[in-house]
Each structure stands twice: as structure tokens, then as C-alpha cells.
N, C-alpha and C positions, 0 to 999 in steps of 0.2 A: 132497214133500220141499221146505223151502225152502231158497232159495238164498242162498247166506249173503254178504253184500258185500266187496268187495276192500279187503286192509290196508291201513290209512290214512298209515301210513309204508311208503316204499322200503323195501325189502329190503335195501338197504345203507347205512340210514338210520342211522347208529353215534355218539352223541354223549360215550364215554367221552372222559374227560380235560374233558368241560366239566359242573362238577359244579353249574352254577348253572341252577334250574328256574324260568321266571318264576311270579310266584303271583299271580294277578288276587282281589285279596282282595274288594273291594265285591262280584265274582260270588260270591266264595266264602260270603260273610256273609247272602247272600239267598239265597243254596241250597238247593235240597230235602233235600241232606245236612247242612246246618248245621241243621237245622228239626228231621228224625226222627231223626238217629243219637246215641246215645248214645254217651259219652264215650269209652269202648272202641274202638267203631265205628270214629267219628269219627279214634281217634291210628290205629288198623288203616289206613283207607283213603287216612291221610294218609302212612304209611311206606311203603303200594302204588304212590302217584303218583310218588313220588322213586322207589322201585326200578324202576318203569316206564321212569323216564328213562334212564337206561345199560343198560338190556335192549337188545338189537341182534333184530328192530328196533326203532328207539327206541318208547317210548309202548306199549310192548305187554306183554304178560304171557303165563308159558303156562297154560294150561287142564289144570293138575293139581292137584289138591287137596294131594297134599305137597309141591311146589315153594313153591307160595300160601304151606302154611302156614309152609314155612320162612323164606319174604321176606318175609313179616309178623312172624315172632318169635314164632310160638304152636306149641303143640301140636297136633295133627290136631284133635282135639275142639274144645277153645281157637276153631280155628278154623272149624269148620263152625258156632259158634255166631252169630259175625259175618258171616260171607261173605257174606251176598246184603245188608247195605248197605255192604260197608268194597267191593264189585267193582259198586257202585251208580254208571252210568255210562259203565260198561267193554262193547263189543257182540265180539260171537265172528265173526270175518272166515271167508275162506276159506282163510288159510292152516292155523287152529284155534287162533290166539293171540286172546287178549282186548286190545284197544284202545279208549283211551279220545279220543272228536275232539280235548277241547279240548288236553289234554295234546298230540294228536299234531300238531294243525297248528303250535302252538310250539314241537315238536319239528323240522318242517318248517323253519320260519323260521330256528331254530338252524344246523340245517344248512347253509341257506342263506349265512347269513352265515359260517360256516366257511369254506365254497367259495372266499366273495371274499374274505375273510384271504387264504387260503391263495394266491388270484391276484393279490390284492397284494403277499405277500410274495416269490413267485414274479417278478413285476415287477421288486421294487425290486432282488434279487440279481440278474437279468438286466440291468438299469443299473448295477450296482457291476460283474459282470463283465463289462462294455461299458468302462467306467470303466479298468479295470484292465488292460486291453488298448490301452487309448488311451494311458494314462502309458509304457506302456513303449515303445511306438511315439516318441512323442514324448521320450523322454528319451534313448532311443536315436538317433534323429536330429538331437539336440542337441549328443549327444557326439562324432557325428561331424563336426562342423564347429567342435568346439573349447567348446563351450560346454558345462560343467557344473556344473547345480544339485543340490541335495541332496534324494531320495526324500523323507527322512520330514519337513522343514523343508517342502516345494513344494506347495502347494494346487493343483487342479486347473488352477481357473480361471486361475492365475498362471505356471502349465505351458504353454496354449496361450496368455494375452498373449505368453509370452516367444517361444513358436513362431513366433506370424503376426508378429513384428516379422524374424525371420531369415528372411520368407518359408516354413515349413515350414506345412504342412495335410493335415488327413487327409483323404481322398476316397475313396468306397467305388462301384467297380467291379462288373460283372456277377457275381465270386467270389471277388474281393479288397477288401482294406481295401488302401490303399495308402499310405505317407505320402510327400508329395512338396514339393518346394524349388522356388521360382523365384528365379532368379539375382540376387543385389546385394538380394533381401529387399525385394523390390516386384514387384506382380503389373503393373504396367501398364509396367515395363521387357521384359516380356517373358515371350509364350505358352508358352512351350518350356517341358516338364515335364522336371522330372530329378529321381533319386531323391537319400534324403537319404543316400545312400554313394556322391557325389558322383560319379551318373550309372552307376557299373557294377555295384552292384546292385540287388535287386528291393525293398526296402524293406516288405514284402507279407507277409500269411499269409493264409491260407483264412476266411472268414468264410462260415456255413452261413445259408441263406436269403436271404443279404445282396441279391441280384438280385428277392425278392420287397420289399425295401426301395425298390428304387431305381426311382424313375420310369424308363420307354421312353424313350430319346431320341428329341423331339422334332424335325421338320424345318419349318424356316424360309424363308421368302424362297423356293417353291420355285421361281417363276417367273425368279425373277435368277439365279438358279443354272441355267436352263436344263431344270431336269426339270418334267414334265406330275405333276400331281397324279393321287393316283392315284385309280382311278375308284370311285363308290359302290359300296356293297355290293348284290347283285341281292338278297338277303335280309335280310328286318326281322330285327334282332335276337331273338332270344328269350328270355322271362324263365326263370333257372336256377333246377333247385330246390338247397335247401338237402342234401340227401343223407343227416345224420346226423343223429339226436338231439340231439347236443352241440350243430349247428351250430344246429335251434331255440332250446335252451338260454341259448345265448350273447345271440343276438339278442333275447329279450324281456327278458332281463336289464339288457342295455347298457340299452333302452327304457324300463325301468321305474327306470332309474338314474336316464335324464336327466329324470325326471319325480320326485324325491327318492321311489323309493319302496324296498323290500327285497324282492327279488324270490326267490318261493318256487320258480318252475320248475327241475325236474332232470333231466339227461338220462335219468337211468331211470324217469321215470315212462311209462309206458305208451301216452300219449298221443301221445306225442314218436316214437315208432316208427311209429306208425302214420301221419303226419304225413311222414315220412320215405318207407314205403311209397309213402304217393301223391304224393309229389314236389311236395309243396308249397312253391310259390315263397314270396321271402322278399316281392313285392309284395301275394299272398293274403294271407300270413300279417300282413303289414303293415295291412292292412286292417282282415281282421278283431281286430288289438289295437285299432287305433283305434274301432274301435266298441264293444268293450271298456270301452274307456277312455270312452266317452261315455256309455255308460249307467251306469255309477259314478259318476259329475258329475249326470249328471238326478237319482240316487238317492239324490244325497250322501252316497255309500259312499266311504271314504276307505281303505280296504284296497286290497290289490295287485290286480294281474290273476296269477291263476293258469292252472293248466293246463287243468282242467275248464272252469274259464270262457272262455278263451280258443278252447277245442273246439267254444262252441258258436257263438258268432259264426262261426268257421273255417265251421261245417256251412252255417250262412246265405250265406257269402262263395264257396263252390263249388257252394251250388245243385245239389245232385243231383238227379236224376230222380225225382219224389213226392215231392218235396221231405221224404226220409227220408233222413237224414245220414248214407253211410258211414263217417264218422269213428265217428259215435257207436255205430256199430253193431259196430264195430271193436275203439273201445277197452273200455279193462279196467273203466271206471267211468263208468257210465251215468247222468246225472241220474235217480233219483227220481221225480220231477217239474221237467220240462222248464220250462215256465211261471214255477217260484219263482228260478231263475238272473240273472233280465235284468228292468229295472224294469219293460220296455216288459210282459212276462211277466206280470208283480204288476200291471201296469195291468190288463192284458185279464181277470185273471181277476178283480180286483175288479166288473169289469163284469159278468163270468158269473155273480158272487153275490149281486150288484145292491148294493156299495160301491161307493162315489166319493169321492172324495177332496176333501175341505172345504177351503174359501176359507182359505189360512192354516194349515193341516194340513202339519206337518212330515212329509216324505217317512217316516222312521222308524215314527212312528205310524201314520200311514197304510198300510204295508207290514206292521206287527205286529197291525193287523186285518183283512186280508185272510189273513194263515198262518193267524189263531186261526180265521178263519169257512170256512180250507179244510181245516182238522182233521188235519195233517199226523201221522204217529206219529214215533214217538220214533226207529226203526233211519233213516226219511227225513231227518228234522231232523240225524239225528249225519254224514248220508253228505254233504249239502249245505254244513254244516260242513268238514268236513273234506276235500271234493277241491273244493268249488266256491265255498269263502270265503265262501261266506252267512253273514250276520249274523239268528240270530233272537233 
């Protein structure tokens, strides 16, 4: 029996409400399908890829012959006439849906960028409601010392000029936001904090997390002050691991931000669990993106780092025992072929097939005759694609 590969989108991969599928046409125009399918075919397999895209999960299809033909728009017959070129593409997973790579990893990507919408806009309404907590603090302590300007006339920034000239400023405490007054509306007449309801009350509400905001206070001068420093620690510190999935997540994310790139990683991919299981620090993990990242630059692969790729450096950066990767052994998606992931890989097996790589030989070329001379199939080439960003 063989074993059939793991879906190439999450399981919670859901792209409805984004009804835009990108269409890479120059692949499209040199295609095996542009070449043999007839005209039929060809409009068949082009209405499968769009209804691929908002199937949940995204990029997939099910493996029924009446579903097929109803998301095609044909009759049962109609469509067993077409089916094996308009599903020309598409490989049968383990969950028993049909997925197609390229479709899926753009489906991937989409996702992805959802994500960071969704935590940018998440952002910015956690600064409006920051904002909006500030003005009223501030316009409240305006009025109690006599001064009042008008909400919907008052810009922010014109709210705290007027503030720090009466001496008022907000300061955030270990569980308080606080707003406070210093006397005659200069801070260097005088340390004494007092509230802006002119000292008897608390001027304060609850601010949640606000102590994970605020730096430890620091201690100065300790020797003028009389107290002994206090003594090292008997223990190195230790590196932490990350705990969750999300909190991988996160971290290659921000990484592949600050290198301009759109990062595909999501906490449910399967990888990320397992990752979590061996409490993988964020300085391993660290590592292994940068070497990642370095054999993408040797390869001049301009694609992201993903999860599978990122898995495999990881396996190198922990060195198991026989040097056989429990991650890889772990996770839900296993290279293929190990060797085609990483340039250093595509070096050493051009060696094994006696290629080298010519004076002046663009890394690309030189990587697309070492695939063709190690004779990959078609289920290897779509798995490579799609969990480990290979470019064939």
C-alpha cells in the first residue's frame, strides 16, 4: 500500500472572502496543460483551480466524482470525459482530498498575509484604544484644575502640549496607568507627585499587562547609598525554550520581516509542535534560520524560509545521535529527498552524478541539471514544492 503525502494546506487553511487567486501566466503558457488539453479541458480545469481556492482546506478538492462534476458545471458523464486532464496536477493526500502544490503554497502565502493584516489591524485598534484612554485621563485632569478644551476640536498631540505645560503626565505603574501633576507646572520645582484631583484622588484605572510594559526598576549608586551589590548568580543562566507553536511562529516571522520577506510559517503546521515538544530554544532555532538563510543567498533563492526548510537545518543544529533527525522523524512531512532542500545538498549530489558546476553557470541552471539527472517523480517534485519551497 502506498503511502499517500500529507495535505499541503492546514487544515485551517480557509481563504473565503479573499476572492483574488494569483495566476502565474508565463508558467501557465508553457504548460503541459496549455500544450495537451483541449479547449473544454482546459475552461474545466481552469473553474477547478478558482473553486480549489475557497474549498476549506484551501487549494483542495474532494475525491468524488459528483461533487467534481458539480464544481465543474458538467453532468456526471460530461465529466468523466475530461477529468484526468481538467484534475491534471492535483495528487490525492492523506487526508483523501486532491491538492494541487502550486495552487497550495499561494494559498499558503495568502494566508499568511491575512495573518499580518489581521495583526496589524489588531495593532492599530490596541493604539486607538490606548489613545482613547489617554484623552480621557488627560481631559479629565484638565478639568480639574480649571482648564477646558473641547473633545471633538482637540487633537491628541495638542491635548498633551496643553497637559505637560500644567505639569500633568501619564505614567504607568506596575497595574496602574496613573495621571499625575507636579506643582506650579514644572517638574524641576518639585519631585512630589500629586494627583490631578488635586492630591485626594487616585487619578488611576487598571491597565492589564501594563507591568509586562514597564521596565524593573533599576538601582543606582549602590555603593553611595550604602547597600552591597548584590552577589552573582551561582548559576549560568539558561537558554528558554519557546513552549508553543505560535511562539515559533512569531519568531520566524518577525525574522523574515526584517529581511523584507512574507513569511509562510503557521502555528498549525506540524512542525511547530514538534519543535515545541523538544523545547527548542529560540538561540537553536535562531541558528538554524540563519543557515537557512545562508544557503538561499549561496543558491540565490529568493523565496522565504519555511517550515520544512527551516526543519532541516534545525535537524543539523541539534545533532542527534546518527546523525538521524528526530525532528524529521517526527514531523508530518518528511523531505522526499533530503539532499534536494539545501544548495550545499544539490552540491553534493551533483558530485554523486559526476555534474559540476561550470565557470559562470548560474546557480539555477546548474540546480535544474542536477534534478533532471537525479530523475525526481512527479508526487517528490509536488511534496518539495510545496512544504519545502523548492524551486524546480
Amino acid at each position: 500500500m502506498v503511502d499517500l503525502p500529507d495535505p499541503l494546506t492546514p487544515a485551517d487553511c480557509n481563504l473565503r472572502g479573499l476572492p483574488f487567486m494569483p495566476l502565474h501566466t508565463e508558467r501557465l503558457l508553457d504548460s503541459d496543460m496549455m500544450a495537451l488539453s483541449t479547449g473544454e479541458e482546459f475552461k474545466t480545469a481552469l473553474r477547478l483551480w478558482c473553486k480549489s481556492w475557497n474549498q476549506e482546506p484551501a487549494a483542495s478538492l474532494p475525491d468524488d466524482d459528483r461533487i467534481l462534476a458539480h464544481l465543474a458545471g458538467k453532468e456526471l458523464a460530461g465529466w468523466r470525459k475530461v477529468k484526468a486532464m481538467a484534475l491534471r496536477g492535483f495528487i490525492k493526500c492523506s487526508d483523501g482530498r486532491l491538492y494541487h502544490p502550486v495552487i497550495a503554497q499561494e494559498a499558503i502565502n495568502a494566508m499568511s498575509r491575512r495573518e499580518q493584516h489581521q495583526a496589524s489591524k489588531d495593532g492599530d485598534n490596541d493604539r486607538k484604544r490606548e489613545e482613547r484612554e489617554d484623552r480621557k485621563l488627560l481631559f479629565g485632569a484638565l478639568r480639574d484644575i480649571g482648564v477646558i478644551l473641547p473633545a471633538k476640536g482637540t487633537s491628541t498631540s495638542h491635548l498633551r502640549k496643553v497637559a505637560a505645560s500644567h505639569g500633568i503626565q501619564i505614567i504607568v505603574t506596575d497595574n496602574h496607568k496613573v495621571v499625575t501633576v507636579t506643582p506650579k507646572g514644572s517638574h524641576n520645582e518639585s519631585h512630589g507627585v500629586v494627583t490631578a484631583k488635586t492630591g485626594t484622588g487616585t487619578g488611576t484605572y487598571i491597565k492589564e499587562e501594563a507591568a509586562a510594559a514597564s521596565p524593573p526598576p533599576t538601582r543606582t549608586h549602590a555603593h553611595e547609598a550604602g547597600d552591597d551589590p548584590p552577589p552573582p548568580s551561582s548559576e549560568p543562566s539558561k537558554p528558554t525554550s519557546l513552549d508553543t507553536p505560535a511562539g515559533y511562529a512569531v519568531l520566524v516571522r518577525r525574522w523574515e520581516k526584517e529581511r523584507g520577506k512574507a513569511s509562510t510559517v503557521t502555528s498549525s503546521d506540524p512542525r511547530l509542535l514538534v519543535w515545541a515538544q523538544k523545547r527548542v530554544t529560540e538561540a537553536q532555532l535562531r541558528e538554524a534560520y540563519d543557515l537557512a538563510v545562508a544557503d538561499r543567498e549561496l543558491a540565490q533563492d529568493h523565496g522565504p524560509i519555511n517550515a520544512g526548510f527551516l526543519d532541516v537545518f534545525l535537524a543539523k543544529v541539534l545533532k542527534p545521535p546518527g546523525g538521524d533527525s528526530a525532528l524529521n522523524r517526527q514531523s508530518s512531512a518528511v523531505p522526499p529527498k533530503h539532499w534536494a532542500v539545501s544548495w550545499s545538498g544539490i552540491v553534493a549530489k551533483g558530485e554523486e552524478l559526476g555534474i559540476v558546476q561550470e565557470s559562470g553557470e548560474l546557480a539555477p541552471t546548474f540546480k535544474a541539471r542536477v534534478f533532471a539527472a537525479a530523475q525526481l517523480s512527479e508526487g517528490e517534485k509536488a511534496m518539495l514544492r510545496a512544504d519545502y519551497g523548492v524551486s524546480l
